[in-house]
C-alpha positions as CSV (number, residue, x, y, z in Angstrom):
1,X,7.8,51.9,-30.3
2,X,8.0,53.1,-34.0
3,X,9.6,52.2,-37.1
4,X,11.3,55.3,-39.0
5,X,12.2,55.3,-42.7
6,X,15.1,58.6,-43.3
7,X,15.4,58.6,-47.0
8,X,19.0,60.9,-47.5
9,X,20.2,58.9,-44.2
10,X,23.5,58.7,-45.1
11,X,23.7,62.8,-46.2
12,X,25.3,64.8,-43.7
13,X,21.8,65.0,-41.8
14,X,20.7,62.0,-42.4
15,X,24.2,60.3,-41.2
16,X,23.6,62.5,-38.0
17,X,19.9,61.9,-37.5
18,X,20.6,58.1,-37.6
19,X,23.5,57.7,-34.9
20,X,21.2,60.0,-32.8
21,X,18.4,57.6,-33.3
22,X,20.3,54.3,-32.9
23,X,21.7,56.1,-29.8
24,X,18.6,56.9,-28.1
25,X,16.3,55.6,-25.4
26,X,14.0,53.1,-27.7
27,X,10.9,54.1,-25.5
28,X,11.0,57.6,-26.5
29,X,11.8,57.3,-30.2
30,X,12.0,53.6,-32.5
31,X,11.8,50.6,-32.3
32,X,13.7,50.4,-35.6
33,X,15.2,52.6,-38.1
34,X,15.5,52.4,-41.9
35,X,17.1,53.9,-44.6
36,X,16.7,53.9,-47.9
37,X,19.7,54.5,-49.9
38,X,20.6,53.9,-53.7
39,X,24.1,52.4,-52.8
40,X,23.6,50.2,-49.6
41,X,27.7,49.3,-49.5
42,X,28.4,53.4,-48.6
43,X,25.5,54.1,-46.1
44,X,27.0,50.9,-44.7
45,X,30.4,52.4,-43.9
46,X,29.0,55.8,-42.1
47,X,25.6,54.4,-40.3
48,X,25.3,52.2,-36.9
49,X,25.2,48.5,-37.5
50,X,21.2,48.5,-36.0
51,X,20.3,50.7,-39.1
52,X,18.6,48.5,-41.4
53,X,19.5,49.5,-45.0
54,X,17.6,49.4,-48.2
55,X,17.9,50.1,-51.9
56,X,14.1,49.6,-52.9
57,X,11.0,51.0,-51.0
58,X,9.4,47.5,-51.5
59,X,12.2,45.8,-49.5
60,X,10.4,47.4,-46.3
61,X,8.0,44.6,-45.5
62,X,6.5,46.3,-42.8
63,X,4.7,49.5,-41.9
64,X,6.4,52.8,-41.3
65,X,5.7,55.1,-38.7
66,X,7.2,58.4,-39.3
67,X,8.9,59.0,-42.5
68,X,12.3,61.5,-42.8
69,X,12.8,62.6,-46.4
70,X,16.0,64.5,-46.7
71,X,16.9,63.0,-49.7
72,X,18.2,65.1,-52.7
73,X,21.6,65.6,-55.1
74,X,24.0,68.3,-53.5
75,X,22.9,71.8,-54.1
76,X,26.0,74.0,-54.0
77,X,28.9,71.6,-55.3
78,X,28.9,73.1,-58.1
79,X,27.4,75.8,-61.5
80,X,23.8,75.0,-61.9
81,X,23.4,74.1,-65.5
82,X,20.2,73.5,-66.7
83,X,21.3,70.0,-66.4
84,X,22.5,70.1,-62.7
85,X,19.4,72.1,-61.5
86,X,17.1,69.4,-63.2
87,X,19.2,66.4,-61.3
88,X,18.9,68.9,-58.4
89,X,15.4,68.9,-58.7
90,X,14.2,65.7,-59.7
91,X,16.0,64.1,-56.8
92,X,13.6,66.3,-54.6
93,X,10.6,66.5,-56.4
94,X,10.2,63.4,-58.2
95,X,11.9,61.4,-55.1
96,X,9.0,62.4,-53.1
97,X,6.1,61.7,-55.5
98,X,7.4,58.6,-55.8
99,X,7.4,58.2,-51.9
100,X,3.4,59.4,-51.8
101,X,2.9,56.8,-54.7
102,X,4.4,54.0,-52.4
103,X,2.1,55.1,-49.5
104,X,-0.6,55.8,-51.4
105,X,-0.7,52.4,-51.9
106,X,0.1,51.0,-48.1
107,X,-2.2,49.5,-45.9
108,X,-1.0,52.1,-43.1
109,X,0.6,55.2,-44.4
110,X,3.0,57.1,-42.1
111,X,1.4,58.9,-39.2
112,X,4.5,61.7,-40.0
113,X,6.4,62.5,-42.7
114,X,9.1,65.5,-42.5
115,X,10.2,66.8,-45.3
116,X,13.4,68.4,-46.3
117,X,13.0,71.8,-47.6
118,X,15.5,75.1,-47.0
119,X,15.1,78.9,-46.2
120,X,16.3,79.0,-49.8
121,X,12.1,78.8,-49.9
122,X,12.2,82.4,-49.1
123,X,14.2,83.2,-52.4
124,X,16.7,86.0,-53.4
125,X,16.8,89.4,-51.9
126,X,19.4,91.1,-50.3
127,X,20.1,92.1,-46.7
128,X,17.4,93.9,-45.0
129,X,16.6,94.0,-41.2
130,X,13.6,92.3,-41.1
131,X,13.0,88.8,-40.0
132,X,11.8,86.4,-42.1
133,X,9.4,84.2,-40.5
134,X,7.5,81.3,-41.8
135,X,5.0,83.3,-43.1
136,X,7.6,85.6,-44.7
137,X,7.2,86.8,-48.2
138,X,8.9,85.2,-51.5
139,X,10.7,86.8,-53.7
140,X,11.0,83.9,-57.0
141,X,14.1,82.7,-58.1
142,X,15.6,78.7,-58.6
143,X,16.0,78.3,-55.2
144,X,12.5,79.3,-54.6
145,X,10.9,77.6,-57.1
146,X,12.9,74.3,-55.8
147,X,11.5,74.3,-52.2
148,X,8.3,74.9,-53.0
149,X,7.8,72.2,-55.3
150,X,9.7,70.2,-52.9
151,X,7.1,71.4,-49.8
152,X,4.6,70.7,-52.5
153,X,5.6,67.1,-53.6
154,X,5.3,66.4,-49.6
155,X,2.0,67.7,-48.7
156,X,0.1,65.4,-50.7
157,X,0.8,63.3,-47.7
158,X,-2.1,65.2,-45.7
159,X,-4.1,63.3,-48.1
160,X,-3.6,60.0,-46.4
161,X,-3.9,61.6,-43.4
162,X,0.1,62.0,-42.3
163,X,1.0,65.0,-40.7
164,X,3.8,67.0,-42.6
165,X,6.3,69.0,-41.5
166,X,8.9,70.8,-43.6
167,X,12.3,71.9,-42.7
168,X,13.1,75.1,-44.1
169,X,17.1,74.4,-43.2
170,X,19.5,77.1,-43.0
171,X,23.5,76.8,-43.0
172,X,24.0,73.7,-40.9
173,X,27.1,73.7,-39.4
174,X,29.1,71.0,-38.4
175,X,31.8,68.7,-39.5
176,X,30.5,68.4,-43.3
177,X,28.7,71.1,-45.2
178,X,29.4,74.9,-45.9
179,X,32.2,74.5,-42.7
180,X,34.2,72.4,-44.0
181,X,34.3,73.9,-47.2
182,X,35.0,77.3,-45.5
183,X,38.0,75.7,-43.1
184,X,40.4,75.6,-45.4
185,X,41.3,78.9,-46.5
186,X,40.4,81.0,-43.3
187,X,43.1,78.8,-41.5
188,X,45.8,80.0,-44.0
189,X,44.3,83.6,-43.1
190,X,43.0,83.8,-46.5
191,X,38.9,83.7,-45.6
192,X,37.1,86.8,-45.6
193,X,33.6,88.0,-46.4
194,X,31.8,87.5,-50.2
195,X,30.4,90.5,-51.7
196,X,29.4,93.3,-49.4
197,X,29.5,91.2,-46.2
198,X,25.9,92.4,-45.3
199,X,23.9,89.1,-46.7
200,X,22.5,87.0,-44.0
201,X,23.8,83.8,-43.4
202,X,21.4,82.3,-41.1
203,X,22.6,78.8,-39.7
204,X,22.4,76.3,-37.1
205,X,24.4,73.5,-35.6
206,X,24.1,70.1,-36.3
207,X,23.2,68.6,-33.3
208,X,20.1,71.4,-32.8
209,X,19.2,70.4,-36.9
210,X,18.6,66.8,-35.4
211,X,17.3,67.3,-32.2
212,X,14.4,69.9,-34.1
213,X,13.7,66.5,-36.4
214,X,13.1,64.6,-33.0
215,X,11.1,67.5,-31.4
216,X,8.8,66.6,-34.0
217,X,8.2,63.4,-33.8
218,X,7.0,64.5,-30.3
219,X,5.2,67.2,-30.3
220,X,2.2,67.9,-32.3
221,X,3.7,70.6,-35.3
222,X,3.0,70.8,-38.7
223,X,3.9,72.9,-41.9
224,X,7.1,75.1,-42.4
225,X,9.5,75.4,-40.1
226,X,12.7,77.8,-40.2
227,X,15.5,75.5,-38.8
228,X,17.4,78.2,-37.8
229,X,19.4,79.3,-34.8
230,X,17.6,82.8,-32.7
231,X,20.8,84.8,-33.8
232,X,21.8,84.7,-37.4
233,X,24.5,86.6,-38.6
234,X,25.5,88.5,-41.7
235,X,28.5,87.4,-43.8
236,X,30.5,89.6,-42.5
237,X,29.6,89.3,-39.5
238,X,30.2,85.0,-39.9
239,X,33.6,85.3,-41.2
240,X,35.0,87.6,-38.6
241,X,34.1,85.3,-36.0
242,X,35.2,82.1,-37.8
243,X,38.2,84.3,-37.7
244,X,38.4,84.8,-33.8
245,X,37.8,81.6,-33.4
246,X,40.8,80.0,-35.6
247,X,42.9,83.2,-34.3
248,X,43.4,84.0,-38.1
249,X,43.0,87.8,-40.2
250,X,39.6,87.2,-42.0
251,X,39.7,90.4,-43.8
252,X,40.2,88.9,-47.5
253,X,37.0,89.9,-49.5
254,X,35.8,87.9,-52.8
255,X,33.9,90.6,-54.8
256,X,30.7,89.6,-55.8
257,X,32.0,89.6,-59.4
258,X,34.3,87.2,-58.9
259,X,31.7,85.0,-57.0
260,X,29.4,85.2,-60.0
261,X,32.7,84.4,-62.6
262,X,33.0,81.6,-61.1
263,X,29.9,80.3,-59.9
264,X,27.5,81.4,-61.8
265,X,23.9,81.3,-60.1
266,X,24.4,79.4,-57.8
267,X,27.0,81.7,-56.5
268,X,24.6,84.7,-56.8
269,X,21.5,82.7,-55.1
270,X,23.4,81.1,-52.3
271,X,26.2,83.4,-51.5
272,X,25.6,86.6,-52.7
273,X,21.9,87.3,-51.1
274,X,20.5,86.2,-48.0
275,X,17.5,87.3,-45.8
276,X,17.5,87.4,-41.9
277,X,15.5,84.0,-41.4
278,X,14.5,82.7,-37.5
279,X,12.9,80.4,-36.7
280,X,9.5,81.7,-34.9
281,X,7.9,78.6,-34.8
282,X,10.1,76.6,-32.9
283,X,10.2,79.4,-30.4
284,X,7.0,79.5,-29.6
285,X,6.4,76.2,-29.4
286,X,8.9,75.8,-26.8
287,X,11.9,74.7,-28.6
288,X,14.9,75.0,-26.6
289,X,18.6,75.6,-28.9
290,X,21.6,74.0,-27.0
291,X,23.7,76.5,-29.5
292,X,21.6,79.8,-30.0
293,X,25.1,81.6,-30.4
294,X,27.7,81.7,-33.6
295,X,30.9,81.3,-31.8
296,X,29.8,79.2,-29.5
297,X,28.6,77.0,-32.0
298,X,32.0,77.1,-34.0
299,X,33.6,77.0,-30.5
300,X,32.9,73.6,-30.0
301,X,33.0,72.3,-33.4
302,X,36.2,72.9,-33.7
303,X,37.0,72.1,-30.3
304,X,39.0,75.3,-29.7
């Protein structure tokens, strides 16, 4: 029986992660589960009742098991400013120092902590045709620099003798994120692909994103992993299928000017490049995807 803290638990993840948990058979995963959340009254109104809810790390009273860190501002909402990538950052970085200061300081540290991190890790770069593993090469920009620090901020647990994991998350699809976001103007038959169309967009659905985190807990994996589904797809590639799917024309490009004029960076990091990331890892450990397949996955997410 173990007690999990999720820190972000009431994120899009997180919110996920938790109804899966509180759902579950108690002998394979907690005995309790706890999340840690700056504004208790919101996590309130989209977690389960049996989630226990805090606003301060020293309200927890009792040792914790396995700590989920997906905490962190919203990435793509909106231009990075310098302002906005520092909030963007310290909600990462500083959120997990101050995590390994707390546990540092425990009588029983966590015997796991995962870690958010995303295959932004990998950095800019255009399409190519080579996977991208977890040992795959960098190439530095923001994005970069963010996940490493954040991967970085995290492993300091392996000083207290936790073992870390960190999710190198791609597009996670499901009824909040990019999806939603993209809905909108493909079912008017106004969605198409950005810039060339030959960027990777790797992804994954939601319910594979949470049933990784629980593969973790029980089996015996540690360092980067590339939550990824086997297949991913190339912009173009994405919105033609979103396309099928919705039985809409997805043929409407956005030039990779006009992606840049009005976002900025974070335009040209997260939607203009893209590498082909999968997730190695998890295959060979065993890992089996219930959606390894793009319109399968959008298929049944928007139960059509």
């Amino acid at each position: 029986m173990k007690t999990i803290l999720v820190t972000g638990g009431s994120g899009f993840i997180g919110r996920n992660l938790s109804k899966r948990l509180a759902s579950a058979d108690k002998q394979i995963l907690a005995e309790k589960i706890i999340v840690l959340s700056r504004n208790p009254k919101k996590a309130a109104k989209v977690l389960p009742d049996s989630v226990q809810i805090i606003s301060d790390l020293n309200q927890l009273g009792q040792p914790v098991d396995i700590l989920v860190n997906l905490a962190g501002a919203p990435i793509a909402d909106r231009r990075w400013s310098a302002k906005r990538k520092a909030t963007i950052s310290q909600s990462r970085i500083q959120t997990t120092q101050v995590l390994y200061e707390y546990f540092k300081q425990a009588e029983k540290p966590p015997s796991i902590v995962i870690s958010g991190s995303a295959i932004g890790y990998y950095g800019g770069g255009m399409a190519n045709n080579q996977p991208v593993t977890e040992d795959g090469a960098v190439q530095p920009n923001f994005s970069s620099q963010l996940c490493a620090g954040w991967e970085n901020a995290a492993q300091q647990f392996e000083q207290l003798g936790s073992r870390v994991c960190y999710l190198r998350t791609g597009i996670v699809l499901g009824e909040q994120g990019a999806l939603s976001k993209l809905l909108p103007p493909f079912k008017l038959g106004l969605g198409g692909p950005i810039a060339t169309g030959q960027q990777w967009m790797p992804w994954i659905h939601i319910d594979d994103m949470v049933a990784i985190i629980i593969y973790v807990f029980q089996n015996n994996i540690s360092g980067p992993i590339n939550c990824t589904a086997p297949k991913p797809v190339t912009n173009k590639e994405f919105a033609k299928t979103l396309g099928k799917v919705l039985k809409r024309p997805a043929i409407a490009p956005m030039p990779a000017p006009i992606v840049k004029l009005l976002f900025g960076q974070m335009g040209d990091e997260l939607m203009v490049q893209g590498q082909s990331v999968v997730p190695q890892k998890l295959q060979q450990q065993g890992f089996e995807f219930n959606y390894s397949d793009l319109r399968s996955a959008l298929s049944e997410l928007l139960r059509v």
